[in-house]
C-alpha positions in Angstrom: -13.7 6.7 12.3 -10.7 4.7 14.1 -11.7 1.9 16.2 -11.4 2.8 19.8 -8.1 1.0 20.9 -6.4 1.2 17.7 -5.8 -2.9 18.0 -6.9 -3.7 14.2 -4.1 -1.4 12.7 -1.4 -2.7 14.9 -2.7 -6.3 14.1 -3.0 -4.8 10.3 0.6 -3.5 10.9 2.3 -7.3 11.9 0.1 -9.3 9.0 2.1 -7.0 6.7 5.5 -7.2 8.0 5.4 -10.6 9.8 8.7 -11.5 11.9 9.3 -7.6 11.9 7.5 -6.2 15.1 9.6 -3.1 14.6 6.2 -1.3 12.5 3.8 -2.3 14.7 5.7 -0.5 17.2 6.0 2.6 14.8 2.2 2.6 14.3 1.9 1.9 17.8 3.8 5.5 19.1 1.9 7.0 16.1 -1.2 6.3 18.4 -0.4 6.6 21.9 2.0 9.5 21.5 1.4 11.2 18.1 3.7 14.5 19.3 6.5 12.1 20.0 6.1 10.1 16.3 6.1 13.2 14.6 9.2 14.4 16.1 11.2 11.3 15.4 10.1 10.5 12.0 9.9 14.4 10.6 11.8 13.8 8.0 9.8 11.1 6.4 6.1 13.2 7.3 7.4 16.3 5.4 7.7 14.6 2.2 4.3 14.3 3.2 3.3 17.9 4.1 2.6 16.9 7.4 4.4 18.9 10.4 2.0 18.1 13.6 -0.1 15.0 14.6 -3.8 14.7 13.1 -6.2 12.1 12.8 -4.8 9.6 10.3 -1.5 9.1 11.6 -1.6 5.7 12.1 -2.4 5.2 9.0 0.5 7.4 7.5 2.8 5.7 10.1 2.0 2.1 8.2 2.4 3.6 4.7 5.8 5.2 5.2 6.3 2.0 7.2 6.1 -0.1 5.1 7.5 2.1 2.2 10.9 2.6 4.7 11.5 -1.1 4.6 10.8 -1.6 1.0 7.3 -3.6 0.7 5.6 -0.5 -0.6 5.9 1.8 -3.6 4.3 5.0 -4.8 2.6 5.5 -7.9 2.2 9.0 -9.1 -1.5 9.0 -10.4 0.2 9.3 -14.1 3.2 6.9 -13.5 4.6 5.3 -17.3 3.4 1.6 -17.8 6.8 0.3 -17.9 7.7 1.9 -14.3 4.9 0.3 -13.2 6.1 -2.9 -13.7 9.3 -2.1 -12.7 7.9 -1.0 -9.1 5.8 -4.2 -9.2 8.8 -6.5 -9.9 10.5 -5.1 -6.6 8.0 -5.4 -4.6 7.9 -9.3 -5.9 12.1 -10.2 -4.7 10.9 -13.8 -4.2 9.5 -14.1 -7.6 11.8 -15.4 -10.4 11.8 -12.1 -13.1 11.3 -13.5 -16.3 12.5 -11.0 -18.9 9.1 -10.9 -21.1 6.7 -11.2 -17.9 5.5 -7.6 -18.9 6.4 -7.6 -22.6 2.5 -6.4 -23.7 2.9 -3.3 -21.3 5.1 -2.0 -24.2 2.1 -2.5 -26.8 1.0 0.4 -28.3 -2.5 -0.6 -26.5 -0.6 -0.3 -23.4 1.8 2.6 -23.9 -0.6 5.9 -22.5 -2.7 3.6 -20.1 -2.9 5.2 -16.3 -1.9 3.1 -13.4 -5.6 3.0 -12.7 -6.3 1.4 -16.6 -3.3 -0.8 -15.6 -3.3 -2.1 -12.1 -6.3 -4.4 -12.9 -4.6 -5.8 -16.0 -1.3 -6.6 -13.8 -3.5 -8.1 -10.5 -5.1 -10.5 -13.2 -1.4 -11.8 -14.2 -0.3 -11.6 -11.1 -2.9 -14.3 -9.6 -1.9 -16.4 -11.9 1.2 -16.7 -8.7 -1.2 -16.6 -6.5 -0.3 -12.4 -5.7 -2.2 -9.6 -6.1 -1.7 -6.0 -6.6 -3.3 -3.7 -3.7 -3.3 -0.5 -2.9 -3.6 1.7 0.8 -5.4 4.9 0.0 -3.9 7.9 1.5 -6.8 10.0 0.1 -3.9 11.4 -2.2 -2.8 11.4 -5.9 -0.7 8.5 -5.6 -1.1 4.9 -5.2 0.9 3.6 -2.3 1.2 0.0 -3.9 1.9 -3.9 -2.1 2.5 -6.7 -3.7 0.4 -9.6 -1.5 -0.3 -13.4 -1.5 -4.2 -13.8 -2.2 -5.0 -15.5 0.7 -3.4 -12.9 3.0 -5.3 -9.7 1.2 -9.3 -10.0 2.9 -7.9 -10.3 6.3 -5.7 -7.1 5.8 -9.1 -5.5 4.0 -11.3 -5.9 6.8 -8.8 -4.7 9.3 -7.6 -2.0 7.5 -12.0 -1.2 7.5 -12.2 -1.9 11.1 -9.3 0.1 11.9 -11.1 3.3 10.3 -8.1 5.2 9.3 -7.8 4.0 5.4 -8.9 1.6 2.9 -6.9 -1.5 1.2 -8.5 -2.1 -2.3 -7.8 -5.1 -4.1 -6.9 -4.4 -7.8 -8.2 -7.9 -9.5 -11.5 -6.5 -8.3 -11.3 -2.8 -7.4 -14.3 -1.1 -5.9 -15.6 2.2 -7.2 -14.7 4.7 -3.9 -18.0 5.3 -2.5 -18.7 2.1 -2.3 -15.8 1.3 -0.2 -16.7 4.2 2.2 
């Protein structure tokens, strides 16, 4: 159940695009005028299926976001290893690419794995640069995917859990999904 004045998510919103206030303010209409969002931004929520406001909105405004200003991908539930990676690496500009980083993805023990088999594997390596892999469930068949600093990815947890719209999970230590509820 959202929290009653919606402040967690919009807090939620600026940890995740700090110096860009401009999302906030999109998850911010989302809540205190949900007709209005879903008239500007129709485009973007019927990729989505979604025509008129309902209950999750805000949460669906930080996704798509977030996704609009490139610090969030999609991973189709049966996404290839190798575009895994690939989404991972943009979502990491700052980080050097070095052309093996992801060689063993290509192993044959690698090769059919699911992005659920695989995002634990690639949140291990990745905190190794002090990043993490997570994840904002949309309660759909795709994982909406961030790449995030370790020391940044509780705080965003807990608000995303006092906010009451959606779940951040954590993929070097991923939760089974009841036990997140």
């Amino acid at each position: 159940m959202p929290a009653a004045d919606n402040g967690e998510i919009i807090e939620l919103a600026t940890n995740l695009m700090t110096g860009e206030p401009s999302l906030a303010g999109e998850v911010r209409l989302a809540i205190v005028s949900p007709e209005e969002y879903v008239s500007r931004f129709q485009e973007r929520l019927r990729n989505r299926g979604i025509g008129k406001p309902q209950s999750d909105l805000p949460w669906i405004a930080l996704v798509d976001g977030l996704w609009e200003r490139g610090r969030l991908h999609e991973l189709d539930w049966k996404e290839a290893p190798e575009d895994v990676v690939w989404k991972i690496d943009l979502l990491s500009p700052n980080q050097p690419v070095q052309p093996d980083r992801w060689a063993w993805v290509t192993t044959a023990e690698w090769e059919d794995k699911l992005p659920h088999d695989l995002l634990p594997a690639i949140a291990a390596r990745l905190a190794g640069e002090g990043l993490t892999v997570v994840t904002l469930d949309i309660n759909s068949d795709s994982y909406p995917i961030m790449v995030l600093p370790i020391s940044q990815v509780e705080e965003c947890r807990q608000l995303a859990q006092l906010a009451g719209y959606g779940t951040i999970t954590d993929w070097r230590t991923p939760a089974a999904p009841e036990a997140e509820a």
